[in-house]
C-alpha positions as CSV (number, residue, x, y, z in Angstrom):
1,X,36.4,-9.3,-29.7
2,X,33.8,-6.8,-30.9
3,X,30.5,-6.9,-31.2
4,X,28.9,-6.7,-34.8
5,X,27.3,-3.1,-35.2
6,X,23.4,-4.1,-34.7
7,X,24.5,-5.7,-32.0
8,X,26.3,-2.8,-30.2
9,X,23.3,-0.6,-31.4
10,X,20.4,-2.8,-29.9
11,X,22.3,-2.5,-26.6
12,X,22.2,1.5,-27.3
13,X,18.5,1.6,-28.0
14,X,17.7,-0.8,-25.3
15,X,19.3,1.6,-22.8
16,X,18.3,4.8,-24.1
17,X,14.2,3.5,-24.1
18,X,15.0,1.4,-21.1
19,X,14.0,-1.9,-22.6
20,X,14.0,-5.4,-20.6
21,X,15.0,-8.4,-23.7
22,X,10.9,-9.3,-22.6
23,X,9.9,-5.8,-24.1
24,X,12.4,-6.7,-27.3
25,X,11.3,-9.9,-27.6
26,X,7.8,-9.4,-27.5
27,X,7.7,-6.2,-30.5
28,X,9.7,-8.2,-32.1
29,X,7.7,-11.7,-32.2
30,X,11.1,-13.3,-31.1
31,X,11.5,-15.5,-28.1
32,X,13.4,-13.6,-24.8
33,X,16.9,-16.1,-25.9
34,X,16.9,-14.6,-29.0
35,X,17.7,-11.6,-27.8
36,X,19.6,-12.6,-24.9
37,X,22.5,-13.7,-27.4
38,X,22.1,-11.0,-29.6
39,X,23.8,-9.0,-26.7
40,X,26.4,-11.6,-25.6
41,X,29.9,-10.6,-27.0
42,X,31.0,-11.7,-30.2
43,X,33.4,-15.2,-29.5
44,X,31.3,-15.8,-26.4
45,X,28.8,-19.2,-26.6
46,X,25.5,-18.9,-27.9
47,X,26.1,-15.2,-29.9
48,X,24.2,-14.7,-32.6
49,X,24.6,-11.5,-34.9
50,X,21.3,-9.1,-35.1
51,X,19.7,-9.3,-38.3
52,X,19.9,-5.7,-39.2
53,X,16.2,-6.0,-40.2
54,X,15.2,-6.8,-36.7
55,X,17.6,-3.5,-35.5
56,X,15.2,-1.6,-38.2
57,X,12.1,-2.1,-37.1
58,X,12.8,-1.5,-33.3
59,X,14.4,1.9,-34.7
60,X,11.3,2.5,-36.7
61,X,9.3,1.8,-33.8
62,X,10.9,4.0,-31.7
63,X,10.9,7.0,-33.8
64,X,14.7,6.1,-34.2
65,X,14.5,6.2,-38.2
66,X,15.0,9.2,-40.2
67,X,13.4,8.0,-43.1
68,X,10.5,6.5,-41.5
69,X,7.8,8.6,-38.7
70,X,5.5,7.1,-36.6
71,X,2.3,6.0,-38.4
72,X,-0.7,8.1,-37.4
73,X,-3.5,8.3,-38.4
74,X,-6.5,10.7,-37.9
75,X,-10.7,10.2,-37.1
76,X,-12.9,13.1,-37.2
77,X,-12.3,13.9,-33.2
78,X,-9.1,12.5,-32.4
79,X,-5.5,11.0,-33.6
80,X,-5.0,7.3,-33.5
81,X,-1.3,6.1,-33.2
């Protein structure tokens, strides 16, 4: 069986920014078994599909998004991310 898209593209993003499920888990204020069965394959026991909100906000975070940059914002002297 196939994985659901926002499951197949967390495991894209997770390779491409060579993320551990800790660093997932922790941006997304989810614990580490959360993610964990967000990756299993579809069928398999304990697979859960992505909410594609989730998938969103890692892509946003990222610099993934096209329709959302990286907040910045600047001081007199310097740029804060």
């Amino acid at each position: 069986m196939k994985s659901k898209p926002g499951n197949k593209r967390l495991k894209k993003l997770m390779k491409k920014h060579r993320l551990k499920m800790k660093d997932v888990a922790e941006r997304l204020h989810v614990v580490k078994e959360t993610v964990k069965s967000w990756r299993r394959r579809e069928g398999s026991s304990g697979y859960r599909n992505m909410p594609q909100a989730y998938l969103d906000l890692l892509k946003i975070y990222y610099g993934e998004s096209p329709e959302y940059k990286p907040v910045t914002r600047r001081t007199k002297n310097r740029t804060i991310n």
